[in-house]
N, C-alpha and C positions, 0 to 999 in steps of 0.2 A: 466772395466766390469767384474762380477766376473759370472762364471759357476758352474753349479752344476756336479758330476757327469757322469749324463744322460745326459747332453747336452755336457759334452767332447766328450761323447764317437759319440753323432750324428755328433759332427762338425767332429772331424776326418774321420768318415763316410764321409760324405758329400766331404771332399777333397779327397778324394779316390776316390770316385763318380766321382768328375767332373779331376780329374788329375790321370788319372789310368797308368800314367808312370814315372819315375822316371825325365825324360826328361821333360816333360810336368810340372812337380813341380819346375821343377830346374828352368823354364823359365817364370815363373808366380813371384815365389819369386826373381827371379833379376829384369824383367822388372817392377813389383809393388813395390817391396820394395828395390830393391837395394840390396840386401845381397846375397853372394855364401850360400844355402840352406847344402850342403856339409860341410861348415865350420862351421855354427852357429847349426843345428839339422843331422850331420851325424853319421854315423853306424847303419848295420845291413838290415833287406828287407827295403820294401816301408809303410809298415804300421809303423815301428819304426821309419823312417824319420819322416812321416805323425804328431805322436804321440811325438815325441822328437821337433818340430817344435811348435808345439800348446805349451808342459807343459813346454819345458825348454828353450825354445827363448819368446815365443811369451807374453806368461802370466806374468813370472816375470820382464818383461821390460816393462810390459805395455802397450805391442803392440796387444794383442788379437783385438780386435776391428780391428785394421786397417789390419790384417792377414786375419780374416774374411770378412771386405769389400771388400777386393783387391783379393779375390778369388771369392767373387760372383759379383765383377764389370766384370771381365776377362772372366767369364762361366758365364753369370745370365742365361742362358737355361739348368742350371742341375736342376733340378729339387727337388734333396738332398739339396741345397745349396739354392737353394731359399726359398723352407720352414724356414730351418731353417733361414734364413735372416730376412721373415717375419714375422714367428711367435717367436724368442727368441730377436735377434739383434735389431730389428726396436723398440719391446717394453721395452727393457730395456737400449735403449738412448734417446728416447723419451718420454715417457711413466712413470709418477711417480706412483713407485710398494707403494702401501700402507701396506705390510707386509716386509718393510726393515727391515731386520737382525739386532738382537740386540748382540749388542759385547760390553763388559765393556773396556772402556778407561778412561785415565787421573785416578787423584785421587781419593780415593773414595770418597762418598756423605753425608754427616747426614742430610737423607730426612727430610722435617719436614712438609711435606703438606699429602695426603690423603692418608691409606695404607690398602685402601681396592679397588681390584682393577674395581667393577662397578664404584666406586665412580673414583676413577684414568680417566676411560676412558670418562667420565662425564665432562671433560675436553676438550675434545677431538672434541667438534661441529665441526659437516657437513662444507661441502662448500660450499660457498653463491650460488643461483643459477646462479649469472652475478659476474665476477673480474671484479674493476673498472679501466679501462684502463689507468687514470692515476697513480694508484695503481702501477697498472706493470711498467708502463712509467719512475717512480721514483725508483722501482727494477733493470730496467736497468741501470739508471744513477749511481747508489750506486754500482753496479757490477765491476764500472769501478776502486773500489778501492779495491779491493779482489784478492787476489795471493795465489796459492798456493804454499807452501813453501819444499823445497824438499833439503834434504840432502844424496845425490848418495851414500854417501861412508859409509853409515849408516841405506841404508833402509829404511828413513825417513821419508815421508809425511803430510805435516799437512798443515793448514790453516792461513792466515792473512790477516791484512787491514792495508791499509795506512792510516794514521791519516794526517800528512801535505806532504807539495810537496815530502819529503824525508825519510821519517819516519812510520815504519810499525810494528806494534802491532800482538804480535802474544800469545801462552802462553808458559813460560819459560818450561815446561815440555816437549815441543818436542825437544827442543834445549839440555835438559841434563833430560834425562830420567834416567837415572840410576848413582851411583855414578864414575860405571867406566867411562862413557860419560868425555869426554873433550869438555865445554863449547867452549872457544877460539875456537878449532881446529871446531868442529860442522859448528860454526856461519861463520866463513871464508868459510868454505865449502859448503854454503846454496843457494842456486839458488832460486830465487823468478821471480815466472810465472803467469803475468797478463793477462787477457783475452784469460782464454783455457775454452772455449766455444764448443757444440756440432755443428758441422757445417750442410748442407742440407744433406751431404750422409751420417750421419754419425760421421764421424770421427771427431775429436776434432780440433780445429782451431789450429794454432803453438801458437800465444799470442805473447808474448813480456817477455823476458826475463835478471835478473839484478842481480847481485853479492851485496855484503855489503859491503859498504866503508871499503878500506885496514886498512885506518888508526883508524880508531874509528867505530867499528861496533855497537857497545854493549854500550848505554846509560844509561842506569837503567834498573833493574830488581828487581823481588817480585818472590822468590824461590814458590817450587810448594805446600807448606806449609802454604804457605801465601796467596798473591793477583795472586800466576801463572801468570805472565805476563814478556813480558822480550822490551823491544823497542829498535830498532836497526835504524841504519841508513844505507840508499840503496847508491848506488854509484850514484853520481852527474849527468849521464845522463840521468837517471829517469825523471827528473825536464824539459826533454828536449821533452818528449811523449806527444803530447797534449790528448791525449785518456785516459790516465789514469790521476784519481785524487781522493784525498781524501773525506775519507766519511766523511758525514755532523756528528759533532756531537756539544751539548749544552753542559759545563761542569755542567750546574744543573737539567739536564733532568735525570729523573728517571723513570723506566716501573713500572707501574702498575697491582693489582695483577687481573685476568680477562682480561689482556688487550691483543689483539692481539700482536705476534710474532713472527719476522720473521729471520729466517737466514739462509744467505750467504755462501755457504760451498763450498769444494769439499772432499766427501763423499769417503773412501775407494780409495782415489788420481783420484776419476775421473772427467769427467769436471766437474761445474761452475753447483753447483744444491740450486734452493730457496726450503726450507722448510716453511712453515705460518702454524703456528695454530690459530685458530680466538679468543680463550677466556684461551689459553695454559698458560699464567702465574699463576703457584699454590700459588708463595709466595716470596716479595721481602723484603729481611733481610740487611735493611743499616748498622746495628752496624756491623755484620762478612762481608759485599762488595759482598753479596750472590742474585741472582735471579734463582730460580727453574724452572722447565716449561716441558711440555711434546711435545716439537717438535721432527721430525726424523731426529738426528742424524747418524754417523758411524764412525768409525775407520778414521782417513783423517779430520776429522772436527773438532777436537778441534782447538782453536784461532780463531775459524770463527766469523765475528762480529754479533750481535742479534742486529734488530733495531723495532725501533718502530712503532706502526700504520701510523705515519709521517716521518718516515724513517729515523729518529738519530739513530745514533748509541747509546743504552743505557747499552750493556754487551759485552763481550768477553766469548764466550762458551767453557769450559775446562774439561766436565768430563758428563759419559753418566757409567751405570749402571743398571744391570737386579737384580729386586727384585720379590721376591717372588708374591706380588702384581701390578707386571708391570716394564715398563720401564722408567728412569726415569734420568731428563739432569740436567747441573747446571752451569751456567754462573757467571762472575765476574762482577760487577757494575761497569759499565765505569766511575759513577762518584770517583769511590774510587780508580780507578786506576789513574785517574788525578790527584787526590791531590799529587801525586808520581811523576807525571813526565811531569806536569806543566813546571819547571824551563829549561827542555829538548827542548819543543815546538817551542822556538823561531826561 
């Protein structure tokens, strides 16, 4: 969950509010989260704790959310702390912001669909006034093959999908970003985290979490020049989860251009968020293995799988971009990353 700001500056507020002693923070952060408060955000009064706690523990590990719930489950009578609970917290883990932050990731684009942006957002149709339940019904089934992929030692984040019981599709650009990146060392180092869901209070479920096979991580890949794609194989106990399992996909299914799209992310490394546009495909280019589309993306979402109105998988989403006339995304054709790594499947 990311803050702006003005809402730092009220949650620090807020924990001051409701923990106006050093004692009193010291025993909230060990009894909620386990940690000596002292060791992880000490030095200086109680506002520099307060403030050293929120910017340099809690945000860069990705624990703000649960920093925040665990002070207003512990005080929900402060009254600094519950506004902000319910009017910042509650709607931005529940609640999808239709003005998500556009940040350029992945490589860049050669748009080739509309570049005037009435026409761009012309794309962009309302929401039906009814989701068809089994619409969702089949979003959740498909969820169950979505990890986010995360490399600790690298800052990392990004997105994938299982393809079969062992085998997760992601895009080779998170794995070797730049040329100092060491491939090898990356991929041994990658944690892959199935079903980190928002839970009822809040906070994100734990999931299920899996290393890559010691011995043969790394199947094939398509540099990020090319198909951006990389397929790895997960370590053998995978196959042991009955919860998690591979998305459905056809190898001659192709999206269509107008067609509903949908996908599977985790956005800026947070939970487990669907995006759909209803009519979002601008433009599907099988000679380059190219689909365009104006769904909301973020930083954390590339590799995330794009499916279709019937919930195949028909892209791998690798690259988002601000143009002058909008924003605008660009997926890999899953049929063309098949013919790559077919012989892998079995």
């Amino acid at each position: 969950m990311n803050l702006s700001g003005s809402e730092l500056r009220r949650i620090v507020n807020a924990i001051l509010s409701a923990y106006p002693t050093q004692a009193d923070l010291a025993m909230m952060v060990q009894f909620e989260l386990e940690e000596n408060v002292d060791a992880i955000a000490g030095g200086g009064n109680l506002t520099q704790l307060v403030f050293n706690l929120v910017t340099k523990w809690a945000i860069p590990r990705g624990k703000i959310s649960r920093l925040i719930i665990a002070a207003y489950e512990t005080n929900p009578g402060n009254p600094e702390l519950k506004e902000f609970y319910e009017s910042v917290v509650f709607k931005k883990r529940f609640i999808v912001d239709s003005s998500v932050k556009t940040q350029d990731f992945g490589p860049d684009i050669s748009w080739r669909g509309e570049s005037d942006e009435i026409q761009l957002q012309s794309w962009l149709q309302p929401e039906p006034d009814y989701w068809d339940v089994g619409f969702l019904k089949r979003a959740i089934e498909q969820s169950a093959s979505v990890c986010r992929l995360e490399i600790p030692s690298r800052k990392i984040m990004g997105t994938g999908v299982l393809i079969t019981p062992n085998k997760v599709l992601t895009n080779y650009h998170i794995v070797k970003y730049s040329e100092e990146d060491n491939l090898e060392t990356n991929v041994l180092n990658a944690v892959l985290k199935f079903g980190c869901l928002t839970s009822d209070n809040g906070l994100e479920t734990q999931g299920k979490s899996f290393k890559l096979d010691r011995q043969k991580p790394i199947l094939c890949f398509s540099k990020t020049e090319d198909l951006d794609y990389i397929l790895l194989q997960v370590e053998a106990k995978i196959t042991q989860a009955t919860d998690i399992k591979p998305a459905r996909w056809d190898s001659h299914k192709l999206p269509l251009e107008k067609m509903r799209l949908s996908v599977l992310q985790h956005p800026e490394g947070d939970s487990m968020k669907l995006s759909v546009s209803q009519d979002g495909i601008t433009g599907v280019y099988q000679n380059s293995g190219l689909v365009q589309y104006v769904n909301k993306t973020a930083l954390g979402s590339s590799g995330s799988p794009c499916f279709d109105e019937n919930w195949y998988l028909v892209a791998l989403h690798h690259a988002q971009r601000a143009k002058t006339f909008g924003s605008i995304r660009e997926g890999i054709l899953f049929v063309s990353i098949y013919q790559e790594i077919k012989d892998f499947l079995n």
